[in-house]
Residue frames as qw, qx, qy, qz and C-alpha x, y, z in Angstrom:
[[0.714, -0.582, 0.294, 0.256, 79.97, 237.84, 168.24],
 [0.191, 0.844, -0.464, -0.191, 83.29, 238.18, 166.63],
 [0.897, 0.359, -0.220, -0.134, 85.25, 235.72, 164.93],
 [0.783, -0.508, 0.093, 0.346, 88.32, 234.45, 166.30],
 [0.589, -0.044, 0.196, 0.783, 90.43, 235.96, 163.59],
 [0.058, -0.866, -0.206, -0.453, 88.42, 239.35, 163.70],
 [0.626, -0.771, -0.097, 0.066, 89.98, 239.25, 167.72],
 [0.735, -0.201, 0.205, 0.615, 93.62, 238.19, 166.88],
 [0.574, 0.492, 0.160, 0.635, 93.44, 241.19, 164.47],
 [0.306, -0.864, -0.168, -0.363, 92.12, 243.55, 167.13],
 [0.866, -0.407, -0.102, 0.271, 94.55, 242.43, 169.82],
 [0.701, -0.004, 0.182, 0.690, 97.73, 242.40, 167.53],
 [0.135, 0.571, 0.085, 0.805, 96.61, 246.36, 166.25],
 [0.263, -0.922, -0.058, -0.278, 96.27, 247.72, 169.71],
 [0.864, -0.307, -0.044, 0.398, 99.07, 246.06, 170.95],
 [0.554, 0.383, 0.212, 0.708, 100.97, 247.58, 168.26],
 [0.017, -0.755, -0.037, -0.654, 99.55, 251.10, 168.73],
 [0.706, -0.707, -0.026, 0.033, 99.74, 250.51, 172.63],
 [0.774, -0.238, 0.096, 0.579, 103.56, 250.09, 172.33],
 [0.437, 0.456, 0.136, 0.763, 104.42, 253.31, 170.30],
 [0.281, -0.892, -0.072, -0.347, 102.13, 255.41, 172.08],
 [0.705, -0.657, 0.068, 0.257, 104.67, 254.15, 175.23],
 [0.693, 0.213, 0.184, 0.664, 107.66, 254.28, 173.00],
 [0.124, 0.649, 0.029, 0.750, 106.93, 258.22, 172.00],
 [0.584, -0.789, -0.154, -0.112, 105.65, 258.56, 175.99],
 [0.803, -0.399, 0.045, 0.441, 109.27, 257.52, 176.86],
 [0.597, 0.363, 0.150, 0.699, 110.88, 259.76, 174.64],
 [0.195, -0.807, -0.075, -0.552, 108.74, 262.79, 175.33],
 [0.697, -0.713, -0.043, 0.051, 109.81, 262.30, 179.16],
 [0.925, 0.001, 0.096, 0.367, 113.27, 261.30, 178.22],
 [0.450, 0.217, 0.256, 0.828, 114.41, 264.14, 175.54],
 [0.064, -0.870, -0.182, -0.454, 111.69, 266.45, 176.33],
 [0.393, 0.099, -0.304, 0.862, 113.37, 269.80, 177.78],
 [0.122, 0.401, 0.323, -0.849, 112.39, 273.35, 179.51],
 [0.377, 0.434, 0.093, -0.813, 108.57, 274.02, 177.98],
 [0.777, 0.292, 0.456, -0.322, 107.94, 270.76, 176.48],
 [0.507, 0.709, -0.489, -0.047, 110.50, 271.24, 173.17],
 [0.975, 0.118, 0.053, 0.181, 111.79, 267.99, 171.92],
 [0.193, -0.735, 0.504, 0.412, 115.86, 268.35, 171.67],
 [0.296, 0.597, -0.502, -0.551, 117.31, 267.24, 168.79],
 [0.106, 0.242, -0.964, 0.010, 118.22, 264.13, 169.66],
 [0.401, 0.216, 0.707, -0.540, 114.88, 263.59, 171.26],
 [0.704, 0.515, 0.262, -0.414, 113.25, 263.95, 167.80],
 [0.439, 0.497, -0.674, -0.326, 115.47, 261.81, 166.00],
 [0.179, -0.174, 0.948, -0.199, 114.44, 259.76, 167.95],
 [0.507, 0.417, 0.573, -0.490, 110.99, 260.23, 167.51],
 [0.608, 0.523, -0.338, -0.492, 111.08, 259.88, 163.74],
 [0.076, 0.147, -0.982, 0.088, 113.59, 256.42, 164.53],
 [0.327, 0.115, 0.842, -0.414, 110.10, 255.37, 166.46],
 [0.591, 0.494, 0.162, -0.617, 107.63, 256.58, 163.96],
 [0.552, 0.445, -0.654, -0.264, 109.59, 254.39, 161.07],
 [0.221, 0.159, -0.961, 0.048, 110.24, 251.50, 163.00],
 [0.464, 0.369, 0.385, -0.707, 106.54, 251.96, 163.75],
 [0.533, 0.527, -0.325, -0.576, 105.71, 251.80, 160.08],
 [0.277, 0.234, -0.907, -0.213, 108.42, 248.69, 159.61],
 [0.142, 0.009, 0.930, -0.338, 106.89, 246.73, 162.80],
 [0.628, 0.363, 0.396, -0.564, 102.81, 247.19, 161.49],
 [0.736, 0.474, -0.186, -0.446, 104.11, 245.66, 158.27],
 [0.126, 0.285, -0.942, 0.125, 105.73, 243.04, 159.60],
 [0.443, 0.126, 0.790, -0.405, 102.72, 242.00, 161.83],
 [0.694, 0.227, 0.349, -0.587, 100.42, 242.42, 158.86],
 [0.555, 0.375, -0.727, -0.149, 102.39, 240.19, 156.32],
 [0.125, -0.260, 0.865, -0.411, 102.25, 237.82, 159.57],
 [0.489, 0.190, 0.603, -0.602, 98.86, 237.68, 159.90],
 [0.672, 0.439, -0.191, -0.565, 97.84, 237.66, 156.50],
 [0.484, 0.197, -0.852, -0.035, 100.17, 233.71, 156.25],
 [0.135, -0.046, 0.871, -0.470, 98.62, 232.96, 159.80],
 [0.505, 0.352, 0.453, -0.645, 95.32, 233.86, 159.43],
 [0.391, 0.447, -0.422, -0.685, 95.13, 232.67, 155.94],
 [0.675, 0.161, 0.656, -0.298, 92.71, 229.56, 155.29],
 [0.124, 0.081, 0.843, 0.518, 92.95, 227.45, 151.53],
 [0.246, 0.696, 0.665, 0.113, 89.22, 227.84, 151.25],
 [0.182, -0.615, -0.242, 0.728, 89.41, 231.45, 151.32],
 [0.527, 0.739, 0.229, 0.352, 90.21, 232.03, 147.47],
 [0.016, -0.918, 0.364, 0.153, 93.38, 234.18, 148.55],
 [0.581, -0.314, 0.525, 0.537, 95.86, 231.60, 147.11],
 [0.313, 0.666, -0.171, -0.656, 97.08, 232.65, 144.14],
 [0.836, 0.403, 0.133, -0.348, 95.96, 231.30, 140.33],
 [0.444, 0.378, -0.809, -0.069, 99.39, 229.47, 139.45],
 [0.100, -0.273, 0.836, -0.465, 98.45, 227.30, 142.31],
 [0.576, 0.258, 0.380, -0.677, 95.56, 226.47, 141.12],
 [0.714, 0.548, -0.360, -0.248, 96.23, 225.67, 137.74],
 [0.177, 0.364, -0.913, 0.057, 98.70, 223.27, 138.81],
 [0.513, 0.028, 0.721, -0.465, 96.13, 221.62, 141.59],
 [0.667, 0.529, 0.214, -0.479, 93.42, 221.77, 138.51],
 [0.600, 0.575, -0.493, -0.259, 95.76, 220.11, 135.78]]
């Protein structure tokens, strides 16, 4: 069985990929013209989605990495330590 933070990462990365895939779906319907060709605007958009793609999967995974992150883990870092240890 999977861990509970093995799920929350699975969730939060299909979510993620579940929402662009609709995002570009909506464009492609939106901007797409005669024979499937993106118009211009339609594929500035679709680069706009494919960055704010990019921004929004490194937002979630800085998120996770402070949510999901447990003291025993050995992921703080070694000034914190030294201070605990002195």
């Amino acid at each position: 069985m999977l861990d509970r933070e093995r799920v929350i990462e699975i969730i939060v990365a299909v979510s993620a990929v579940l929402v662009m895939l609709g995002v570009m779906f909506y464009i492609g319907v939106t901007y797409g013209g005669e024979n499937s060709v993106l118009s211009p605007d339609g594929a500035e958009m679709l680069v706009g989605a494919i960055v704010g793609f990019i921004l929004l999967l490194t937002a979630v995974g800085i998120g996770l990495a402070f949510v999901l992150n447990e003291p025993g883990d050995g992921l703080e870092d070694e000034d914190t330590e030294a201070k605990n240890a002195a």
